[in-house]
N, C-alpha and C positions, 0 to 999 in steps of 0.2 A: 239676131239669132241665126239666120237663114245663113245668112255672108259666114256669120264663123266657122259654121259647120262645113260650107263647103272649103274652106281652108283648111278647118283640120283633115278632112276625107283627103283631099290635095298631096298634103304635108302626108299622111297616112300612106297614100299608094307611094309618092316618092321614095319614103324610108322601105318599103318591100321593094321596090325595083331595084333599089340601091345595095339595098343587101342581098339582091339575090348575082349580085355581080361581082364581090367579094369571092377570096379563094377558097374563103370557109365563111357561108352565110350562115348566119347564127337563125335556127329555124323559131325559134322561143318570138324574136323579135317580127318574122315574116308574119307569123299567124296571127299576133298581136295588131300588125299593124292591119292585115284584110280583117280581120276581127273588126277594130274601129271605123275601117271603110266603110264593112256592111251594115254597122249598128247606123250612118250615119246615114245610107242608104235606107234603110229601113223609115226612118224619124224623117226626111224629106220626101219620101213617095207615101207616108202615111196623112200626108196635107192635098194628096192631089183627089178630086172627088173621083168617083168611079163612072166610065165609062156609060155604062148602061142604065136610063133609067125609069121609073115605074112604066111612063107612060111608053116605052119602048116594047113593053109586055103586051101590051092590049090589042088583041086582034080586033079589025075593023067588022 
C-alpha cells in the first residue's frame, strides 16, 4: 500500500509540473493533481509516531 501511494503522489506532482509548462495549463488538472499529492502526504505522515513523548514531559 505504502509503494503505491508514493507512485501515485510521484505520477501526481509529475502531471502539475507538466502542466504548468504548457502554453495554456489547464488550472482544474494542477489543483487536482497537488490535491492527491497532499491527501497522499497526509495518509503517509499520518503512520509516523510523534516525536515527543510522555516520558519527555516529566520533570526530574
Amino acid at each position: 500500500m505504502r509503494k503505491i501511494l508514493i507512485i501515485v503522489m510521484i505520477v501526481a506532482i509529475f502531471v502539475a509540473f507538466y502542466e504548468q509548462n504548457k502554453t495554456q495549463p489547464n488550472v482544474i488538472i494542477t489543483v487536482i493533481s497537488v490535491v492527491v499529492f497532499m491527501f497522499g502526504m497526509m495518509k503517509l505522515s499520518s503512520k509516523i509516531p510523534p516525536k515527543e513523548n510522555e516520558d519527555d514531559n516529566k520533570e526530574i
